[in-house]
C-alpha positions as CSV (number, residue, x, y, z in Angstrom):
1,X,118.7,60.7,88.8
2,X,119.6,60.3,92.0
3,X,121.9,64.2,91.2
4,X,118.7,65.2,90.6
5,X,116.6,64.5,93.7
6,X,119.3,65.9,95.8
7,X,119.8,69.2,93.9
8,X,116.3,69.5,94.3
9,X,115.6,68.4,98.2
10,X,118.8,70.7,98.3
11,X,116.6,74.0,96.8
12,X,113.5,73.0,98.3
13,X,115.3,73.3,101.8
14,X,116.7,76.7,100.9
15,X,113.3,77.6,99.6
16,X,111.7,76.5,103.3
17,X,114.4,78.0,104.9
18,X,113.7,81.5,103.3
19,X,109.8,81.2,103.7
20,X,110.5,80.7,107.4
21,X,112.7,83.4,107.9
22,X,110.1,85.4,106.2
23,X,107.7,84.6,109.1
24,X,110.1,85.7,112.1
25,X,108.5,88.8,113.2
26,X,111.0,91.6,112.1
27,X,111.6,94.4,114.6
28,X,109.8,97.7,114.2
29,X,112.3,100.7,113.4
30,X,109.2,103.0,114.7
31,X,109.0,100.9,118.1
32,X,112.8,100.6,118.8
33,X,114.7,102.9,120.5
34,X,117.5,105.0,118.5
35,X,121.0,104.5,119.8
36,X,123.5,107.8,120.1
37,X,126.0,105.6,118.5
38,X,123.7,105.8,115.3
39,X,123.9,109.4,115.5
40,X,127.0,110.4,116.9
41,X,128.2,111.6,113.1
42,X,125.5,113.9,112.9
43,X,125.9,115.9,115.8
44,X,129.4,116.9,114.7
45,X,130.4,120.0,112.5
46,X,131.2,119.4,109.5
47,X,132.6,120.9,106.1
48,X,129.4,121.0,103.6
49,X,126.6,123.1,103.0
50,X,123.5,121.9,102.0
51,X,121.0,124.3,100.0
52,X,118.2,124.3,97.9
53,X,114.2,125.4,97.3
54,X,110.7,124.3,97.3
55,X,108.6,125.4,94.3
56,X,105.2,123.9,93.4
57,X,103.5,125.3,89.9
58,X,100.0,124.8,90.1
59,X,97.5,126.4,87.7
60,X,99.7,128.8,86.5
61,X,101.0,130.1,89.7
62,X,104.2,129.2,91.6
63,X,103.9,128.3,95.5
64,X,107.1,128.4,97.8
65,X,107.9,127.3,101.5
66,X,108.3,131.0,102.1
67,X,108.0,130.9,106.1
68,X,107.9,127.2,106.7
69,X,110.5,124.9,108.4
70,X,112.9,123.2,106.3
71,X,114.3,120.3,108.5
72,X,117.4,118.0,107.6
73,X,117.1,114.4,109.7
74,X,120.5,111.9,109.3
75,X,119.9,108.8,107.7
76,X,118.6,106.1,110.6
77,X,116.8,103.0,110.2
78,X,114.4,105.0,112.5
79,X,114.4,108.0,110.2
80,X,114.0,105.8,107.0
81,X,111.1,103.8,108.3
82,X,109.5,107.2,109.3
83,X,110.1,108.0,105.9
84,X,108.9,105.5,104.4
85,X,105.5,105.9,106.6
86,X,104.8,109.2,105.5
87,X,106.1,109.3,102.4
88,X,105.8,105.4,100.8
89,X,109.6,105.5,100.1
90,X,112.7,106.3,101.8
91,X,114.5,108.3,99.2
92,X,111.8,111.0,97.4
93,X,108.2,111.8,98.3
94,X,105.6,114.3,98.3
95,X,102.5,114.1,100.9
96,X,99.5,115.7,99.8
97,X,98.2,118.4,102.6
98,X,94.7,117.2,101.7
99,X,95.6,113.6,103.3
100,X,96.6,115.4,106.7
101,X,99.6,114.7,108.6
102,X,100.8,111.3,109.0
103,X,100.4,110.2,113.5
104,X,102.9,108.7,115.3
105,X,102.4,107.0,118.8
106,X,105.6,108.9,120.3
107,X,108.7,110.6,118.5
108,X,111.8,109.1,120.0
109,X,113.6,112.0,121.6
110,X,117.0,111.3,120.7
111,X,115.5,111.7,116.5
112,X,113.6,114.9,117.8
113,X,117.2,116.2,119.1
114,X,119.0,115.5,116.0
115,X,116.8,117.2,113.3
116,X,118.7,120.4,112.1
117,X,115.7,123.6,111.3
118,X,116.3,126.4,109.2
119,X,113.3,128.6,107.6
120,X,112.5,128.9,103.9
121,X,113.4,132.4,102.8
122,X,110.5,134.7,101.2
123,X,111.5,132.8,97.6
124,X,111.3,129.4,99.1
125,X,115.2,128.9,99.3
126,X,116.5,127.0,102.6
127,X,120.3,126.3,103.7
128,X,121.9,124.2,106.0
129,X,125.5,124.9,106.7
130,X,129.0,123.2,109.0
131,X,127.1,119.7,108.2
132,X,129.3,116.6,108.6
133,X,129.3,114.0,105.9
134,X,127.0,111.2,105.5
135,X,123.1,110.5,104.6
136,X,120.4,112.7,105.1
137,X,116.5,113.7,104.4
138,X,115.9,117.3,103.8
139,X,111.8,117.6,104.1
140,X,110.0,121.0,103.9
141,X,106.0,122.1,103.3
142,X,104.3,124.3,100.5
143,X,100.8,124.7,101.4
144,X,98.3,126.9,100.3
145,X,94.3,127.4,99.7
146,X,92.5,126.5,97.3
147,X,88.8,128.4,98.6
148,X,88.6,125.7,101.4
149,X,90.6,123.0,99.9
150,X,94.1,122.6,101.4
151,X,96.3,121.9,98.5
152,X,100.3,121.0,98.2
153,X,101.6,119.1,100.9
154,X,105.2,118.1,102.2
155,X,108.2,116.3,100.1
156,X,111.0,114.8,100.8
157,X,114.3,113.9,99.4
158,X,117.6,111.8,101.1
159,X,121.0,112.8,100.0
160,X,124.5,112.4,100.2
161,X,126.8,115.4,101.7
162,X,130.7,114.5,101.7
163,X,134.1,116.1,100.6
164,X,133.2,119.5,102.2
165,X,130.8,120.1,99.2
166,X,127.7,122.6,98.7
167,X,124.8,120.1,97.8
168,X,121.7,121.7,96.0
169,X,118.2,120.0,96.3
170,X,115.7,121.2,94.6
171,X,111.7,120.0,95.7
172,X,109.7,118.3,95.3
């Protein structure tokens, strides 16, 4: 018995110790400055290519990114709880246009000088080339009008590039 009651104050102190760690107010990604050491990797050259395309079927016609920015972010806990605010989850996601874009207070200018652009070609096909290995989110937009609706949105999808490989993504 007395085995027993120890075991138990013994969980029931683990239990009280998690509930309280629970309660410490966590750090904000969003409200935290970024680091160059957490991006250091990103602003190299590397040996892979990332490609892909953004094609959205919607009553029976296919909509592209055709002339919108396709934008590759590394991997951060900045860029992940970013991410994770626009999109609900850090590793795929599509925004509807109809819910507008998602504010921010301020963009931290060391994420801002990190994203890599490129444009989506006329068939909704991007590429990002020389990138160095590690995490990233490719993002992109296919909007269009539906009479005065705003329909689509933007998606989102994180992925590995290593080994000097050509990684395809295909959105959403």
């Amino acid at each position: 018995m007395k085995h027993a009651v120890l075991i138990l104050g013994s969980l029931l102190a683990v239990a009280g110790c998690a509930q309280f760690e629970a309660m410490v107010p966590q750090k904000d990604p969003l409200s935290t400055p970024m680091t160059p050491a957490e991006v250091d990797w990103s602003r190299k050259s590397g040996a892979s290519t990332v490609s892909g395309s953004a094609i959205v079927k919607s009553g029976g016609e296919t909509h592209t990114c055709a002339g919108q920015s396709a934008i590759l972010i590394p991997d951060t806990p900045y860029a992940q709880a970013r991410m994770t605010a626009i999109f609900g989850n850090s590793s795929r996601g599509r925004r509807a246009a109809s819910l507008g874009p998602v504010k921010f207070e301020r963009d931290d200018p060391l994420y801002v000088s990190t994203l890599r652009t490129t444009r989506c070609d006329a068939g909704g096909s991007f590429s990002f080339q020389r990138i160095p290995d590690g995490t990233w989110y490719v993002t992109t937009t296919v909007k269009w009008q539906d009479g005065s609706k705003a329909e689509g949105g933007s998606m989102m999808r994180r992925v590995d590039v290593n080994g000097g490989r050509l990684v395809k993504v295909s959105l959403p």
